[in-house]
ZAFITI-452533 format. One record per atom (N, C-alpha, C): x negated, y, z negated; residue in three letters. Coordinates in pm, whole numbers, plus 50000, padded with zeros to 5 digits. Each point is the difference from the previous one (the first is absolute). Layout:
N
XYZALA/...
***
This chain:
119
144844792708854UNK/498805007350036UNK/500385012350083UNK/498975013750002UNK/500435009750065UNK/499245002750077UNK/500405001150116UNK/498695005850141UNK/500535010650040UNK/499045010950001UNK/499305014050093UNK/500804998950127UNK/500375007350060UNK/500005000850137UNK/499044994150091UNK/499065002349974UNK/498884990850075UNK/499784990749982UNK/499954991549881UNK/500144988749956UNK/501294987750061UNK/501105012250026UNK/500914991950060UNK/500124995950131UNK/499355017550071UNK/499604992250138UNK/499334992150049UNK/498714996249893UNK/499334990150034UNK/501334982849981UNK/499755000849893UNK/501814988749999UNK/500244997350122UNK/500905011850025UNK/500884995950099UNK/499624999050155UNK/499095007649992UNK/498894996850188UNK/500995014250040UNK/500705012449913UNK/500395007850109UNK/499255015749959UNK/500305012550054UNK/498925003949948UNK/500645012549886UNK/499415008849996UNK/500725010149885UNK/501365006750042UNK/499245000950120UNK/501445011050129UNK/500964992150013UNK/500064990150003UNK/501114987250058UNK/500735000949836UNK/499465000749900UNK/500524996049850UNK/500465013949995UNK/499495005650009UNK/500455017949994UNK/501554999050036UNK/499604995250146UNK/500975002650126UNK/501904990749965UNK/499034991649964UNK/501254987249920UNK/500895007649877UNK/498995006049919UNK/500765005349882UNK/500855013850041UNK/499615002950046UNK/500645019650094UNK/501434995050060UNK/500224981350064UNK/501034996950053UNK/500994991249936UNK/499435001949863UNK/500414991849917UNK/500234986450000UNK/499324992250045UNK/499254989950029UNK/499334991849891UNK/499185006249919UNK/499504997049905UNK/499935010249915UNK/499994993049874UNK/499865013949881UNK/498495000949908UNK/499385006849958UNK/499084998949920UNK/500415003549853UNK/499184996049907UNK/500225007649896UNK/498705011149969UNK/500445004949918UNK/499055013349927UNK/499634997649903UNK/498565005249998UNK/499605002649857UNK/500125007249947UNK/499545009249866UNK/499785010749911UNK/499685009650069UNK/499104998050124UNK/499385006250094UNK/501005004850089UNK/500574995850029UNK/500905001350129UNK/499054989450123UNK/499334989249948UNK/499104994650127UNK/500804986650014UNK/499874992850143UNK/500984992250039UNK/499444986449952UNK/500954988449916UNK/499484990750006UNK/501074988450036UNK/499354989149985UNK/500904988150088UNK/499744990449903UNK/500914987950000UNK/500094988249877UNK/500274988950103UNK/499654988449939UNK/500284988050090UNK/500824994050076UNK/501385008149923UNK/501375002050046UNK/499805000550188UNK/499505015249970UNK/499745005150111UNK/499374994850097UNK/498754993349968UNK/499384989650114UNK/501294993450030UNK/500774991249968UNK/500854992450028UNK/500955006250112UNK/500325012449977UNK/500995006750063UNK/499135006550134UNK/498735003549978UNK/499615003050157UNK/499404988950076UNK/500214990749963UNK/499254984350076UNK/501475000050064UNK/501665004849931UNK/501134993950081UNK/499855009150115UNK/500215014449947UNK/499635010650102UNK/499615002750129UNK/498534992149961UNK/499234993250119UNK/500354992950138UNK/500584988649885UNK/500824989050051UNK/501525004750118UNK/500725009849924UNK/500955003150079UNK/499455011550128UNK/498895010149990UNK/499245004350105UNK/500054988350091UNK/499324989849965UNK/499214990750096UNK/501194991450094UNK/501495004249934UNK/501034996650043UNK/500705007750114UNK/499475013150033UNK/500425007150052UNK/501235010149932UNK/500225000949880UNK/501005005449956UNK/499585014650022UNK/501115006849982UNK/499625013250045UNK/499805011249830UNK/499245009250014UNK/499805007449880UNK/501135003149919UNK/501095002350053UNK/501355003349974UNK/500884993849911UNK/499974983450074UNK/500294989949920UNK/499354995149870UNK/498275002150010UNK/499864996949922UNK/499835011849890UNK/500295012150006UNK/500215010349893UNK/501464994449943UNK/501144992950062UNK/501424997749948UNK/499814989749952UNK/498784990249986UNK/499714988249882UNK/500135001949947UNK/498255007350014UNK/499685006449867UNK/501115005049926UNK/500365011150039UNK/501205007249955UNK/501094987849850UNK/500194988550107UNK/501074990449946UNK/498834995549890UNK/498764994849983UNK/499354991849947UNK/500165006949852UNK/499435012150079UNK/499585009549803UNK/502145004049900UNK/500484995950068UNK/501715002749986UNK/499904989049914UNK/500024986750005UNK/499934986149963UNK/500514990050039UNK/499994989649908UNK/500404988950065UNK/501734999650064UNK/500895010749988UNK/501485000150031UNK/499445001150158UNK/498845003150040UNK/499865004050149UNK/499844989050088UNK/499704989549934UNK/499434989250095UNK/501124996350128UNK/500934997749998UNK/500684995150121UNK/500035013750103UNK/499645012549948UNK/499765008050074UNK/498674996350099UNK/498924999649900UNK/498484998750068UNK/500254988050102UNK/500534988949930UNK/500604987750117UNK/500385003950084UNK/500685010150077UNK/500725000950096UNK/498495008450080UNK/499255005849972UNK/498825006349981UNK/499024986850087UNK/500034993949937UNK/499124988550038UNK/500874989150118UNK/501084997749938UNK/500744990850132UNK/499685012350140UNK/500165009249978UNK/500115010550157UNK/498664998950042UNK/498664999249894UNK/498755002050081UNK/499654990150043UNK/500814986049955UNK/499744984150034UNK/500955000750116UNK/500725009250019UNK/500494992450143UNK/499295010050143UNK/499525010449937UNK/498795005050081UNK/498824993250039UNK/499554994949948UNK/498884989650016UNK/500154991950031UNK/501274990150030UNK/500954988650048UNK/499905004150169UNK/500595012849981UNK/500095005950197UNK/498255003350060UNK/499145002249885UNK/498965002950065UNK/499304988150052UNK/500194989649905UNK/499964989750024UNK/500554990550149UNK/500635003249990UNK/500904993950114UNK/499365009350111UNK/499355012250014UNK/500075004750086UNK/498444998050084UNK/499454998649890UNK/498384994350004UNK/500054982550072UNK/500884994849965UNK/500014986450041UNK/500275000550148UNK/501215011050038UNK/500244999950150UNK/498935002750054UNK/498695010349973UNK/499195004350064UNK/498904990750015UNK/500024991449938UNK/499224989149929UNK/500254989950126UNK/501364995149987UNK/500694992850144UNK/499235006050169UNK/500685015149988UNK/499835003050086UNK/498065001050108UNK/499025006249891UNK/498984993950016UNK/499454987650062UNK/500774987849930UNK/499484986850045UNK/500245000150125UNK/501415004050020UNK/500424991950118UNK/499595009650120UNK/499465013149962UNK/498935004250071UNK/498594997650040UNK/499704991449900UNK/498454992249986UNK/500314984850096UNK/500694993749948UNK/500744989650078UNK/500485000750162UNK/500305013550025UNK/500084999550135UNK/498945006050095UNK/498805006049937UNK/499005001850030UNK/499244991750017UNK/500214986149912UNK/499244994150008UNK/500634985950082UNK/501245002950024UNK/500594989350128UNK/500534990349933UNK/500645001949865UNK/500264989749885UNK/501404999850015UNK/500585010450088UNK/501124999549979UNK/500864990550154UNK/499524995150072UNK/499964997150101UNK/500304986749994UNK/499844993949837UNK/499944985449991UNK/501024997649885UNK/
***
């Protein structure tokens, strides 16, 4: 199936500027019509739901233009993109860890406010 530009932003929950903005960084690609007007295939849903996904990861625009980059190259790229993904998993590992200290640190601020620590 083929969706409009608008059609896709509805899809994807992002808006024209953001799809604009994605394709300008090569990020995502559209195809063309006869027209020269932008359209998108299901493919594509698939690929901006990961997109998303790696945003929501904190990855940086950069990285994910050098996915992309690897994705549309092919499948010889994958242990590349892996290394891609092991690096943003161990980012989220430290953020993790770093949220938990603050997490700690909190309680045992609540805890000694509240004289919990005394016992």
């Amino acid at each position: 199936m083929q969706y409009s530009i608008g059609e896709f932003s509805k899809i994807s929950g992002l808006t024209i500027d953001t799809l604009r903005f994605y394709e300008k960084q090569g990020i995502v690609f559209s195809n063309r019509s006869e027209n020269n007007q932008r359209y998108y295939t299901d493919k594509d849903t698939a690929w901006i739901e990961f997109v998303i996904r790696l945003k929501k990861t904190g990855m940086s625009i950069k990285k994910m233009q050098k996915y992309a980059k690897l994705r549309y190259e092919g499948d010889s790229t994958i242990p590349d993109r892996l290394v891609l993904l092991f690096d943003q998993l161990d980012v989220l590992h430290e953020n993790q860890k770093q949220v938990e200290d603050h997490i700690e640190f909190l309680e045992q601020k609540i805890k000694t406010y509240l004289g919990l620590n005394d016992k």
